[in-house]
Structure formats: C-alpha cells, structure tokens
N, C-alpha and C positions, 0 to 999 in steps of 0.2 A: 507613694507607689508600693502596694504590697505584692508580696513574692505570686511568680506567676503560679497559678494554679493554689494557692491556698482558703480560699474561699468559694462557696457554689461548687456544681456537681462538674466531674472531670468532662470534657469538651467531647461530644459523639463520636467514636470511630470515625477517621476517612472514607466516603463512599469509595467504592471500585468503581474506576472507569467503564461503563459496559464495553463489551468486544467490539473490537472495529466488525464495518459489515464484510462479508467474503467479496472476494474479488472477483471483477466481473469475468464472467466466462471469456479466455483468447481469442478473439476473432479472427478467421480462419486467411491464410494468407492472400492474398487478391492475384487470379489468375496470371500467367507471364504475360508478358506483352506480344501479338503477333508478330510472330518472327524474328523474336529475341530468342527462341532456344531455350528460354527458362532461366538466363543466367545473363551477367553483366559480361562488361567487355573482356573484365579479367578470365572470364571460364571462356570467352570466344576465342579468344587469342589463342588458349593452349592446342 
C-alpha cells in the first residue's frame, strides 16, 4: 500500500454542486369560505 497520492496525477478538483432551481412562485391564498368572514373561529369570537 503506497502513501496516498504519491504516484499518478493529483485527483481533479471537486465538481460544484450546480444551484438548486428557484423556488416556485407562492400560490396565492385560496379565497374565505362563504360566510366565514375571512377568518377562523378565533377572530369570530373576538
């Protein structure tokens, strides 16, 4: 077993990871419910 890297050419640079892809645009919140007010039971109560 000879010493690592003492023979043959030193091992390529590590590739770079390419970028992750962007993130998908937020999709937009889904209208209230009829005659919910917009809000749950906790904002109805107030």
């Amino acid at each position: 077993m000879g010493r690592a890297g003492a023979a043959g050419p030193p091992p390529p640079p590590p590739r770079r990871p390419p970028p992750p892809p962007p993130p998908p645009p937020a999709a937009p919140p889904p209208p209230p419910a009829r005659g919910c007010g917009g809000g749950g039971p906790a904002s109805r109560r107030a």
